[in-house]
Structures are given as structure tokens and as C-alpha cells.
LUMZAVO-143295 format. One record per residue (C-alpha): y, x negated, z; residue number from 1; residue in one letter. Coordinates in steps of 0.2 Angstrom, whole numbers, plus 5000, padded with zeros to 4 digits. Each point is the difference from the previous one (the first is absolute). Layout:
N
> yy	xx	zz	seq	type
> Y	X	Z	NUM	A .
...
This chain:
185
> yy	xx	zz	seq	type
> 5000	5000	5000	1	X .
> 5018	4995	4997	2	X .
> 5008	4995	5016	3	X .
> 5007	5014	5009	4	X .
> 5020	5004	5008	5	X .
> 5001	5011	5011	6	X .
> 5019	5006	5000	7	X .
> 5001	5004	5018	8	X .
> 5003	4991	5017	9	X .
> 4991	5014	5009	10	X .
> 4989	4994	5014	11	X .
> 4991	5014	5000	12	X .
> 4996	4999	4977	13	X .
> 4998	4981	5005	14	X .
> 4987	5003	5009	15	X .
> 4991	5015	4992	16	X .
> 4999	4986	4984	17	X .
> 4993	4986	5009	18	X .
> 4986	5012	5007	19	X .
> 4995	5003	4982	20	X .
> 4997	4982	4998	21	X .
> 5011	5002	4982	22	X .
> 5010	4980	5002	23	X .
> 5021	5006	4999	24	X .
> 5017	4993	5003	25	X .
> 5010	5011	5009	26	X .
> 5019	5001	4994	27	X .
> 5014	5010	5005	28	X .
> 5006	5011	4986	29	X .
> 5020	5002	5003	30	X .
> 5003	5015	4993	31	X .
> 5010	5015	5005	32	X .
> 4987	5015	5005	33	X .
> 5010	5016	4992	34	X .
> 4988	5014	5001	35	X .
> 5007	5014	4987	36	X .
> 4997	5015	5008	37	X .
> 5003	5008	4981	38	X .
> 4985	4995	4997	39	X .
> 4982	5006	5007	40	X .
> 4996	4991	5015	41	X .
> 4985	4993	4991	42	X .
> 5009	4994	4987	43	X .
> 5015	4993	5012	44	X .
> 4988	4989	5009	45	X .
> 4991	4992	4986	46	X .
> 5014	4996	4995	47	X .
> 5007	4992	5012	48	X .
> 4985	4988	5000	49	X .
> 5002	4995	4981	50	X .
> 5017	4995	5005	51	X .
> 4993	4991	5016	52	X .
> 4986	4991	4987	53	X .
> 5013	4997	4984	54	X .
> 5012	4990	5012	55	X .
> 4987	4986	5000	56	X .
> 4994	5001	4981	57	X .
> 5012	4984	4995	58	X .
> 4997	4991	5014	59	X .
> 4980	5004	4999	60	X .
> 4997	5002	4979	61	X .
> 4982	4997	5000	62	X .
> 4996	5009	5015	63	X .
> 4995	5016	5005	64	X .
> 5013	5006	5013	65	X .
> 4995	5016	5011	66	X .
> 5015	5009	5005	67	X .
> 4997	5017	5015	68	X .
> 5013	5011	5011	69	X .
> 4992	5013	5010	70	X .
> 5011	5015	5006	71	X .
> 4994	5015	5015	72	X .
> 5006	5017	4991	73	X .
> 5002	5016	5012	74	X .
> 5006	5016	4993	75	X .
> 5009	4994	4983	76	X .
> 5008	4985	5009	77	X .
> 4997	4982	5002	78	X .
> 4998	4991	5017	79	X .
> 5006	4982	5000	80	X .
> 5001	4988	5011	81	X .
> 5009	5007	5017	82	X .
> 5018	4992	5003	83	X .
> 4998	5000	5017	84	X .
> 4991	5007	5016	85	X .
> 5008	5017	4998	86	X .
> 4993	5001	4983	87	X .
> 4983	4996	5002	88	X .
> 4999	5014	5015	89	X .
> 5009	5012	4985	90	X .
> 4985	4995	4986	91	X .
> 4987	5001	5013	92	X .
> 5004	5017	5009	93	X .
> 5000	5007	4981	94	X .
> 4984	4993	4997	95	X .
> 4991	5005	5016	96	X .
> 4987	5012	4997	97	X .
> 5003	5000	4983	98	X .
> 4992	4992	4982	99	X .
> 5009	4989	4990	100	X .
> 4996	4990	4985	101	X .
> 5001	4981	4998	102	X .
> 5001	4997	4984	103	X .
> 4999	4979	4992	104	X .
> 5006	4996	4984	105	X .
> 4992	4983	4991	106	X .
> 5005	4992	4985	107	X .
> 4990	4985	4991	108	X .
> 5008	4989	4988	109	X .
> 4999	4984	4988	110	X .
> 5011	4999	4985	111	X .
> 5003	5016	4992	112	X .
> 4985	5009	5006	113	X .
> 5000	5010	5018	114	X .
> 4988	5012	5009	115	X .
> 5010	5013	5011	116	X .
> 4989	5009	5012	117	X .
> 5002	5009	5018	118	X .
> 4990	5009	5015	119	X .
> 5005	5012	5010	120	X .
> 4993	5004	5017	121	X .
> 5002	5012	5013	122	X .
> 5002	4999	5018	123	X .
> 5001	5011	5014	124	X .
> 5008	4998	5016	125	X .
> 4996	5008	5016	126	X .
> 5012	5009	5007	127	X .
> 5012	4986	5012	128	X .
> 5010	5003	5014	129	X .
> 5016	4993	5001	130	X .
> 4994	4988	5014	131	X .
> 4986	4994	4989	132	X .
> 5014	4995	4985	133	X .
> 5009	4994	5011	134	X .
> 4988	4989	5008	135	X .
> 4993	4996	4983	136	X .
> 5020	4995	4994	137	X .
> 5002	4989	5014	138	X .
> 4984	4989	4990	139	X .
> 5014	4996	4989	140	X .
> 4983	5002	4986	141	X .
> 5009	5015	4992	142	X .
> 5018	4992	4997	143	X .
> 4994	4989	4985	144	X .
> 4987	5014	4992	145	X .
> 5003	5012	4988	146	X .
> 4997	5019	5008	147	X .
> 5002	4990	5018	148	X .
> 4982	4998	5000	149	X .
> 4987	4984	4999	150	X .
> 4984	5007	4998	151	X .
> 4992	4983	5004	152	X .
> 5009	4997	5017	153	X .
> 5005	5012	5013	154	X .
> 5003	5013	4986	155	X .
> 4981	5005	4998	156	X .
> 5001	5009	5017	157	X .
> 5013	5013	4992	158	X .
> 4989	5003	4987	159	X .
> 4985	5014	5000	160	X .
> 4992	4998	4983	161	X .
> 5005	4993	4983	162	X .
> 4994	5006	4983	163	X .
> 4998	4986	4986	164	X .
> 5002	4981	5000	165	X .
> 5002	4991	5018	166	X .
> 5008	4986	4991	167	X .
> 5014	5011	4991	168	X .
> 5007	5001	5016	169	X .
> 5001	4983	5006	170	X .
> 5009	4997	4982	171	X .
> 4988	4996	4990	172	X .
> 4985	5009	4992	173	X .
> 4993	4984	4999	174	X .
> 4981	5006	4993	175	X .
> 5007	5009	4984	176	X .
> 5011	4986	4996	177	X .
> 4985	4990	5001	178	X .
> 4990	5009	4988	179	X .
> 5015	5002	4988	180	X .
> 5004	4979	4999	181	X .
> 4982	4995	4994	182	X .
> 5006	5008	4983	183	X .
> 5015	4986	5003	184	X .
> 4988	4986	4998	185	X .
């Protein structure tokens, strides 16, 4: 296989690579992350990581360079990244008791050709007391997560079930891209 970039500085995708075993640089992709809510959200978020994967395509011409950005979507709106303590109790009391989606956008490129893919997973919180986000806040886990949640820390004791790819949620659904880059080789 070609040598793999992986555009992101994400711990989390970092590590979700290494597990697969696929060799990878791992480079930060300086772009701005617009998400065009004129468009579907599907659409939005793959998006988003072809322009995360094409910032690297000069730099990394030969290479196969993986581009993702996952978003938690509740009730026609996007959940980013909390601003502060305040927010993360806002995002996770409209998400308690509730089902959300987690959805991952992933773009593959080399040269002119690119793969754009994503997963969507649901998730389903139990219902939380406002002493239970509170306590879970005081982590500080939810202030750098999108939806306020990691669901591979503290986070997985919010959640009662998930429907689709484990992985998705972390930020990456690391088995599906898998399968999709042996026909990179």
C-alpha cells in the first residue's frame, strides 16, 4: 500500500489507526472547519473531511491522505464542542434520556481520485440528573468533545445503548475505512 496521511491530530483517530496496524504519519490539516448548514448534514460533514484531506495533497502528492470530522446531531442541530462548563451541562441535559446520531464523515485521497464515505450511529442516554452532569462536567472530559460526551472515558456511563459502529463515536469508524483502503493499494 501507498504510505498513508492521516490529516488529523486527533488522539483519539491516532490511536483508532495504530490499532489497525495500517503504518501512518499523522499531520495536522489547518483548515477552517465551516459546516454549511445549506447543505444535508451528510453531505456537510463529508465535506468537511475532503477539505481536511486536500490541505495535505501538495505537501503529500503520492500519498494517500485520510481526511474525517465527526459531528453529534440532536433534533436538526449540530452539537460541537462546548465553549465552556455552562455549555456542556446545556448539550448534555438536551441529550439525557434522549437518541442522538453521531454521524463521521471520511474522505480518501491521492492525486485526483478520492473516496468519500460516512457512518452514522445512534446513541441513547439515560436520563441524568443535573448532579450527575454536573459531576460528570467537573471531569473536564466533555469540554473538548463534540456533544460534551467521550464515549471511551467517563462518558460511557451516560450512555444506555448505541445502535451501529462503536468506533464512529470515538471519531473514527475505523473498520469500514479499513476495508475501503485495500482498494487503495
Amino acid at each position: 500500500m501507498k504510505r498513508v496521511i492521516l490529516a488529523s491530530q486527533s488522539p483519539r483517530r491516532r490511536e483508532l489507526m495504530a490499532d489497525s496496524g495500517i503504518p501512518f504519519l499523522a499531520r495536522a490539516s489547518h483548515t477552517e472547519e465551516f459546516l454549511d448548514l445549506s447543505l444535508p448534514i451528510i453531505e456537510a460533514i463529508e465535506r468537511i473531511a475532503y477539505e481536511k484531506a486536500a490541505a495535505l495533497k501538495s505537501a503529500y502528492p503520492e500519498d494517500v491522505i485520510i481526511g474525517a470530522d465527526t459531528v453529534v446531531y440532536y433534533q436538526d442541530q449540530v452539537l460541537g464542542k462546548p465553549k465552556d462548563h455552562e455549555d456542556a451541562f446545556r448539550m448534555l441535559k438536551l441529550l439525557s434520556g434522549q437518541t442522538h446520531k453521531v454521524i463521521t464523515g471520511v474522505a480518501i485521497i491521492k492525486g485526483d481520485r478520492k473516496e468519500l464515505f460516512h457512518a452514522v450511529t445512534e446513541v441513547t442516554f439515560y436520563p441524568l440528573t443535573e448532579e450527575e452532569i454536573r459531576e460528570y462536567i467537573h471531569t473536564e472530559e466533555p469540554l473538548d468533545k463534540a456533544g460534551a460526551y467521550a464515549i471511551q472515558g467517563f462518558g460511557k456511563f451516560l450512555i444506555a445503548k448505541i445502535s451501529g459502529d462503536y468506533y464512529n463515536v470515538v471519531g473514527l469508524p475505523i473498520a469500514q475505512l479499513c476495508r475501503r483502503l485495500k482498494d487503495w493499494r
